[in-house]
N, C-alpha and C positions, 0 to 999 in steps of 0.2 A: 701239276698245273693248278691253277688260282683262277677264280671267276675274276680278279680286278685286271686281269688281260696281261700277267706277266708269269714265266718258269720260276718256281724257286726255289733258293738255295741257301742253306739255312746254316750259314758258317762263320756267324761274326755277326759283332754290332751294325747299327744304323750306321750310315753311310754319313763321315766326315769329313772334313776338307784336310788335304795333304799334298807335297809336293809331289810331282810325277812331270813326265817328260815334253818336250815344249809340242804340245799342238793345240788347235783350234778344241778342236771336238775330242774325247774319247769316248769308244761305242763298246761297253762290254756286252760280250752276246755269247752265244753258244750255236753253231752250225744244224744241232738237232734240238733247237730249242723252238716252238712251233710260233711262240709269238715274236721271236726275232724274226722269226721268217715272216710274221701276216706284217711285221715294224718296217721290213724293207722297203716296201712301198712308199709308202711316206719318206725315210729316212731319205732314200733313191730321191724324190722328188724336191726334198728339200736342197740336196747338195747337188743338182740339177739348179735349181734357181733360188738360191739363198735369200735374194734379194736385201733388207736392210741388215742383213747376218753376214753380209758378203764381205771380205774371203771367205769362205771354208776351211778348212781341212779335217780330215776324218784320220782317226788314229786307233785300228782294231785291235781289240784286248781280250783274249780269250775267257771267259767266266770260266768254264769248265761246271759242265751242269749236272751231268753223271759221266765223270770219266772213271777209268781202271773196274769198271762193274766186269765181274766172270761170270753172275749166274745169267742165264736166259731169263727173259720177262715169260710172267706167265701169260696165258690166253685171256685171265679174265683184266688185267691189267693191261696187256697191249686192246681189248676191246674198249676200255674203259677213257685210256688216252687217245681212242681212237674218235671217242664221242667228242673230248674235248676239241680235237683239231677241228670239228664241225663248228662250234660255236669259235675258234679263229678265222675260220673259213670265211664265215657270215660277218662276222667283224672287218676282215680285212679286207672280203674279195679278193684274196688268194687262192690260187688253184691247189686241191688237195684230193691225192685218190682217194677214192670212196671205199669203205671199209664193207668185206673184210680181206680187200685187194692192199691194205699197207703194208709198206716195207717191215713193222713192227708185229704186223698179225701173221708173222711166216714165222712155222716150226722153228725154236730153237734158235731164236734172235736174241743177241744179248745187245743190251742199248748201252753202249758201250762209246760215250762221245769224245773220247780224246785222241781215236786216230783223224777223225775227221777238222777238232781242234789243229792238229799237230799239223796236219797238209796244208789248211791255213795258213799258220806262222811258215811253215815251207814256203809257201807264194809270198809273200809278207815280207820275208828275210831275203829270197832270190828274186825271185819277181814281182816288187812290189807295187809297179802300178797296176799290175794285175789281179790285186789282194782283191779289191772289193767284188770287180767280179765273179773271181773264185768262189769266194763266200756266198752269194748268193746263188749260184749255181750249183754247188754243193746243197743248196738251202731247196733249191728245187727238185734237184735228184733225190732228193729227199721224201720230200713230202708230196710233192705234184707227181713224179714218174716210180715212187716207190722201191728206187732202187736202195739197197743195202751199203751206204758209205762208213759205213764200219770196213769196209773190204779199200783194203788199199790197192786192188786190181780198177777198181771201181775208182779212186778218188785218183787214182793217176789217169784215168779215162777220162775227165771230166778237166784235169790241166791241159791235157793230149789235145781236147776240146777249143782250148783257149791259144793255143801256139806253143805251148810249154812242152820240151822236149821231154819225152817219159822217160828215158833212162837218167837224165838228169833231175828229176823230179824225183823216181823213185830212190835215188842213192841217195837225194839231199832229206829226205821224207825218214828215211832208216837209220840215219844220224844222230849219235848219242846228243850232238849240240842242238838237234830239232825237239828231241826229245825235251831234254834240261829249258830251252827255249819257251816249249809248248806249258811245261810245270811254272816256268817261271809267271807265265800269265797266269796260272790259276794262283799263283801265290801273291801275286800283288793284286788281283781282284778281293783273294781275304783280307787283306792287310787295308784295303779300303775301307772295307767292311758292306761292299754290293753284296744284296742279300736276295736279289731277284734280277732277272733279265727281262725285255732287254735293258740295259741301263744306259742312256746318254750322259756325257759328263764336260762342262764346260770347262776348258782353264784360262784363268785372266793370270798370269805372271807366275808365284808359285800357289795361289788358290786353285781349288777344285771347287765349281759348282755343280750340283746335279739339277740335269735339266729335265728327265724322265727316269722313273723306274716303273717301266710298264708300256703295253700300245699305247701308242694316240692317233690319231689323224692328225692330218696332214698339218689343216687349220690350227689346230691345239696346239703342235708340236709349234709351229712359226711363234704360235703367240706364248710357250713354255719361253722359247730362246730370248722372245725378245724382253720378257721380264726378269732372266737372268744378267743379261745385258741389262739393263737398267738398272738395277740393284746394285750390279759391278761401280755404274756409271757414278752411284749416290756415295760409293764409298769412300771416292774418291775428292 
């Protein structure tokens, strides 16, 4: 965790512009990433009511923040990030259990984020208008009810949740093409060079601008977009 309000990930240069695929927005995040979770809010409110941003579209891109981890976090380490969730807490007014009731402070937790990555790109690729709220509902199971989404009983409970048939979910979820899928986002997240979440990314044609790397509020964030957009506007 980082006091300037974002996870990080320290896998590549600063963050340049390159081509990537046609959408409005790209959001790279990570589902056990604690400031994408306190970033939904805002994020949520903004693609709720865009206003001079409007259309929208939102296009989620896995960061992959600690995936493939085998050992268990220690106690003095899951106490440690436990503190930090506090100070996202207070920043975002997101709800977070109180420690030392977290999903991370349980015996022999490994923080292991690319199954819950992976069930992502599963709703994403199958059910994709359902992506976002997946994601943030994973984001919550998370962090607010402290449940264990490293557990794919758990991340199929939570599509079960949403309408999403669980045997279809879990065979699409154990799928070498989910897998390869899920890698494929953390690879074009390095290959950007995002070196922290959450990260917003605007694209005007085949440019990339970066509109955040880090929380903002709601306000910030409106007034981040709308001077990417304007700069777009000048270069033209």
């Amino acid at each position: 965790m980082a006091p300037r309000g974002y996870c990080i990930v320290d896998h590549g240069p600063a963050f340049a512009g390159l081509q990537c695929r046609a959408m409005n927005l790209l959001y790279v995040a990570d589902p056990m990433c604690s400031w994408c979770y306190g970033f939904a809010a805002p994020l949520s409110a903004l693609l709720a009511e865009p206003g001079d941003a409007a259309p929208l579209q939102l296009a989620l891109v896995m960061g992959g923040l600690r995936p493939f981890t085998t050992e268990p976090i220690t106690p003095q380490r899951a106490a440690e990030l436990a503190g930090h969730w506090h100070h996202v807490e207070k920043a975002s007014g997101q709800r977070f259990a109180a420690s030392p009731h977290t999903a991370i402070e349980r015996p022999g937790f490994v923080y292991d984020t690319e199954p819950a990555s992976r069930a992502t790109v599963t709703v994403r690729s199958h059910w994709p208008k359902l992506v976002w709220r997946y994601f943030k509902a994973v984001q919550e199971a998370f962090y607010a009810d402290a449940r264990d989404v490293t557990d794919p009983a758990v991340l199929a409970d939570i599509a079960e949740g949403l309408g999403i048939p669980r045997a279809d979910f879990a065979t699409h979820f154990a799928s070498q093409s989910m897998r390869d899928a899920t890698l494929a986002d953390f690879t074009q997240t390095q290959e950007w060079g995002v070196r922290g979440f959450p990260a917003l990314i605007a694209e005007h044609g085949d440019h990339l601008h970066l509109v955040c790397n880090g929380y903002m509020p709601i306000d910030e964030l409106r007034h981040a977009l709308a001077h990417v957009a304007d700069a777009h506007g000048h270069e033209h």
